[in-house]
N, C-alpha and C positions, 0 to 999 in steps of 0.2 A: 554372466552379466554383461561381457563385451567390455568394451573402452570406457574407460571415465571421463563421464563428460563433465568433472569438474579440476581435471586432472594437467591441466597447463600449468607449464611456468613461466615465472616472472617475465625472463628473457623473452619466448614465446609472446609471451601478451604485448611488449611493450614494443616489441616488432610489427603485431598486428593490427594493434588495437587503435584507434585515431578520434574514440569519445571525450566527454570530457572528466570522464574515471581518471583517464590516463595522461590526460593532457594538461591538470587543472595547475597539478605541482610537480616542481622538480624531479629528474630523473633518479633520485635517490631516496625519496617519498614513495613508500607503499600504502599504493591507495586502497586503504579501506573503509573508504568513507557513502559514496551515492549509493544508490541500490539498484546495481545493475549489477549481473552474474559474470565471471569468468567461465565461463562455459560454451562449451563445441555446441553450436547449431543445432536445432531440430530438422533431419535429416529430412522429413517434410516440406517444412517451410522452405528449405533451401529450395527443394524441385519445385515445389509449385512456384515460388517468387521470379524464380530462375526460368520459368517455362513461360510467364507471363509478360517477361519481360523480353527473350529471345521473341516471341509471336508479337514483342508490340502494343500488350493489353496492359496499358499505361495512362488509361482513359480517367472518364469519374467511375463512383463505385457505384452500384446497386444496393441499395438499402437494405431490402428486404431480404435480400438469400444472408448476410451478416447476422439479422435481426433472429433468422430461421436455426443459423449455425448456435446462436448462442443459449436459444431455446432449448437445442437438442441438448447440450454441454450442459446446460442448468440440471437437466433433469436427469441425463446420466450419473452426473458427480451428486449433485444433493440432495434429487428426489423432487425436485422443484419444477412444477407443472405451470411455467409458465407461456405466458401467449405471445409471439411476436407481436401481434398488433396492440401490444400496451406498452412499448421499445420504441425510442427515438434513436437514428445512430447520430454520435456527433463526434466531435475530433477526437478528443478522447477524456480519463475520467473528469479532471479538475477541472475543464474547460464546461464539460457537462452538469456539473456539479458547480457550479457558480453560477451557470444562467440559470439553473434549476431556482436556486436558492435565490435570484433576480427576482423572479417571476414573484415567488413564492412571499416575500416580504416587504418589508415597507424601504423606499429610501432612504438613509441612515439608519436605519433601525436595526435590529439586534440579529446576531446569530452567534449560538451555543457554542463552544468549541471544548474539546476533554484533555486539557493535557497533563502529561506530555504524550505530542499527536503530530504527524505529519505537520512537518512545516512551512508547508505551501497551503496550508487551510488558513493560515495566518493570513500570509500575503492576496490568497485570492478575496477571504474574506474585505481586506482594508479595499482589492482594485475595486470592489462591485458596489463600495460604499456604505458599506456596514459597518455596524459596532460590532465587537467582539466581547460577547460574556466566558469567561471561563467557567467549567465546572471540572476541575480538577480530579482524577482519577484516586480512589482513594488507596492507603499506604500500603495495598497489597496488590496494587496494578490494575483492580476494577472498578469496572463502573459504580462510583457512588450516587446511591439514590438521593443522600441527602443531599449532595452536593449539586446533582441533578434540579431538586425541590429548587433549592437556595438563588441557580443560577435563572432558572424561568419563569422566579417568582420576582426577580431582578428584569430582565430581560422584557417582561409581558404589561409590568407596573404602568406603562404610562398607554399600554391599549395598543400600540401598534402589531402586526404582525411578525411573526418572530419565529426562524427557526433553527434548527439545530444542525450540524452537519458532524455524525456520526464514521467513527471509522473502522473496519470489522471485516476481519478482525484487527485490532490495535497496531499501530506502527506510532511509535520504536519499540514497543514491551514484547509485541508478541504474543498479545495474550486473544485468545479465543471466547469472544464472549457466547454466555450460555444461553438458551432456550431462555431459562426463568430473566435470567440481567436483562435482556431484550425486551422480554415482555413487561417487565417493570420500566422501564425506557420509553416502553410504548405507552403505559397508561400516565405516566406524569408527562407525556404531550398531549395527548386527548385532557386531560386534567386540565392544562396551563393555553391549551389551544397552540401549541408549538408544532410543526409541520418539522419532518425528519426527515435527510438526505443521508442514504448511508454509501460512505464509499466502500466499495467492496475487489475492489482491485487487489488483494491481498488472498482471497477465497480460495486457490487454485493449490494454495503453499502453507495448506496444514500438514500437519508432521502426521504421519501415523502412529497409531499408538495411542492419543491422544484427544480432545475433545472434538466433534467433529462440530464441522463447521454450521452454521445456521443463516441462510438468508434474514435479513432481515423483514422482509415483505409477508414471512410465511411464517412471521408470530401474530397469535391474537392482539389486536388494536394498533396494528400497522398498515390498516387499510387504505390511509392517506397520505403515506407516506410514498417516496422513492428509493431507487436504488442505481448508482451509477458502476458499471461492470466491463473491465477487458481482462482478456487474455494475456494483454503485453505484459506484465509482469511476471507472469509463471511461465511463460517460454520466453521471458527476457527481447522483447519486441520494441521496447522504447520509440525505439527511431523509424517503428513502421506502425506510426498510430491509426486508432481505430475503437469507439467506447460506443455502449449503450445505455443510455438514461431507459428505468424502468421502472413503470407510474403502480403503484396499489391499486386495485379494487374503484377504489374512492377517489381514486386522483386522474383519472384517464380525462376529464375534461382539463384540468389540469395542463396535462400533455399535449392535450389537442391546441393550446392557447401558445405552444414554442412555436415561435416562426420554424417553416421548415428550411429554411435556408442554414440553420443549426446542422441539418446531416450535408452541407455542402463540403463543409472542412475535415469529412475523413477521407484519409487515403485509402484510393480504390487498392493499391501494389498493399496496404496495409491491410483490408480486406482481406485479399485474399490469402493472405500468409496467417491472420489468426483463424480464418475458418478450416483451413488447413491442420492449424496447431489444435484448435477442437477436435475437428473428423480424425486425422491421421498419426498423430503425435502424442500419441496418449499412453502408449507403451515407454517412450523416450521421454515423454514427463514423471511417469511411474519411477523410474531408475534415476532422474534428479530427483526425487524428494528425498528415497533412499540414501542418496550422495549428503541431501543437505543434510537431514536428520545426523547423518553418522559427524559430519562438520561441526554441527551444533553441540552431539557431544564430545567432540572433542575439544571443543574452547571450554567447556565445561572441565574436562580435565588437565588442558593448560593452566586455567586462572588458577584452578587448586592447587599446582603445583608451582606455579611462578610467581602468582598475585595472588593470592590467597585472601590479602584484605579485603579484596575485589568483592561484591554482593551480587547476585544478580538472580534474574528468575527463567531458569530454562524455556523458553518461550515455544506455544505453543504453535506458533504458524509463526511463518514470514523466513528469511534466511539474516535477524536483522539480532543481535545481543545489544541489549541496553543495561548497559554496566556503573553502577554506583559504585565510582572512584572514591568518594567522601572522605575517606580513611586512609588514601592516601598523601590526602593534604596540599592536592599541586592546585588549590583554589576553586573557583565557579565555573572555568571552562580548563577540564584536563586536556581535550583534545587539544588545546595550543600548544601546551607542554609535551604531550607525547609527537604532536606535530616537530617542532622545532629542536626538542633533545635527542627525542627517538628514531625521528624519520617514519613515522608512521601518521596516514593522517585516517583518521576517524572524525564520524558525525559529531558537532558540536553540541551538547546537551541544553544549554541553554536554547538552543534554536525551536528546539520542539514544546518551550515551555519558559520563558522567565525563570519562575519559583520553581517550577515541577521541574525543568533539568539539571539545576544547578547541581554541576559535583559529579553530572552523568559524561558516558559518551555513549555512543552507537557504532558499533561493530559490523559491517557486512562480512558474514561466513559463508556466502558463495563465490568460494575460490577454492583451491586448491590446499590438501592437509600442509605442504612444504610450505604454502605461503602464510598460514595461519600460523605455523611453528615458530618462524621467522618471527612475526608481527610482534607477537605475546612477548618472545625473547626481546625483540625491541625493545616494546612498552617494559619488561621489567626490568630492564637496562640502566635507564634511566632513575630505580630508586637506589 
């Protein structure tokens, strides 16, 4: 299997590393809070970035051969036959996925949100001017239809345009929604006239074993819908952005209606490092899933052993644990507490949700099993 490339420690990283993982807290704070990986480079992306930049090709990017790279990717990993020419490229997902959602709806008016869900669906929703409908995730971590009904029947009341912005698979839970959840998803927005944005930047980081993943474009009655999709998050790319908005069937006029000056803001040096980490990097993405999977179960068999009160639901993708503290009693946001007792900072639960996280936190398990050891020892520290 060769070297672990999840296999750093603390010392190492905080040597290296100059993000804002590492920068955000104290140097006695183990950060496992954003969602970025500790993990050795995809020996790819280094040479190609590395080759680009010794020759000088630091220019703008090419749309198209991006557009081409992610077509090929789709359809190798999921079977997904889709066309580059239905692909806008823009900075990357959130950025894409808000002016989608611009276009797509009325000024102030409504867009769906499931939490607890990425917490920048919050914030981009408030910058673009929208209201925000919840339709909360129901008490087994999926997609509730009814709660679906409830919120676009709220949402669509006074006639304006209204739509959803879906995420898939789930961040913090982890959960992989199915073939049937999706296409029930799909028919109560054809239903309610709700137009769907699915973020899919999570796609890359399902667990084997496990359910496999499902575009969302490629269920019956998602012909009008979109999808926003990078690479940066499965080969850990953050800081070399680069996304593709990608229109259904029914939406390509749609598409045609985004100014193009939208694909001005991706980085070409980020270009060519994720079509890289598509074509080249797909062996060394194979062997991180392997790594996270084994991480995942192993906080699985920490909380058992340490925190035992601890709930949670072995997640299906992402490298992210979303953990119901409830039972421990440290109040509405435990990460303060494990923050400032423990010295461990972890994602705050309420962030991804008012009501849906209270009592939670979020665990990033792409690090190293020594740092995990550590963290959990923290956290049970403290009761």
């Amino acid at each position: 299997m060769g070297t672990s490339i999840l296999g750093a420690n603390e010392a190492d990283l905080r040597r290296d590393r100059t993000s804002v993982k590492w920068l955000a807290y104290p140097p006695d704070v183990l950060p496992l809070w954003v969602a970025e990986m500790d993990c050795s480079p995809c020996p790819a992306v280094v040479e190609a970035v590395t080759a680009a930049v010794s020759r000088g090709d630091t220019g703008y990017g090419w749309a198209p051969r991006y557009a081409e790279a992610v077509a090929r990717y789709a359809g190798t990993a999921w079977g997904w036959d889709v066309a580059p020419s239905s692909m806008l490229v823009v900075a990357d997902v959130m950025i894409g996925a808000s002016e989608v959602l611009r276009m797509l709806t009325d000024e102030r008016g409504a867009v769906v949100v499931s939490p607890p869900v990425y917490d920048s669906f919050f914030g981009f929703v408030e910058a673009i001017g929208r209201r925000r409908v919840d339709a909360p995730l129901g008490a087994d971590g999926r997609l509730d239809p009814e709660a679906l009904r409830a919120a676009f029947r709220e949402a669509t009341a006074g006639g304006g345009r209204v739509g959803y912005l879906l995420c898939n698979p789930q961040n913090p839970t982890g959960a992989v929604h199915t073939p049937d959840e999706l296409a029930t998803l799909a028919a109560l927005a054809r239903e309610f006239g709700v137009r769907v944005v699915a973020d899919e930047i999570h796609a890359p980081l399902v667990h084997d074993g496990g359910p496999r993943f499902t575009p969302y474009l490629t269920v019956p009655g998602a012909e009008d819908a979109f999808s926003v999709f990078s690479p940066s998050k499965g080969w850990n790319l953050a800081g070399l952005k680069s996304a593709v908005v990608v229109a259904g069937r029914q939406a390509r006029e749609d598409l045609a209606r985004m100014p193009e000056v939208h694909t001005h803001g991706s980085s070409h040096v980020g270009e060519i490092a994720h079509v890289a980490a598509m074509r080249d990097g797909l062996e060394w993405h194979a062997r991180l899933r392997t790594e996270l999977t084994a991480n995942r179960d192993l906080v699985g068999r920490l909380l058992a052993e340490h925190l035992p009160q601890v709930r949670w639901v072995s997640p299906g993708a992402t490298y992210l644990a979303w953990l119901d503290c409830r039972a421990l009693g440290l109040g509405d946001d435990p990460a303060a507490v494990f923050r400032e007792r423990g010295r461990v900072a972890l994602g705050s639960g309420p962030r991804y949700g008012a009501e849906a996280g209270r009592g939670f936190v979020r665990l990033n398990f792409a690090t190293s099993p020594q740092i995990l050891e550590e963290a959990v020892r923290r956290m049970a520290s403290i009761l």
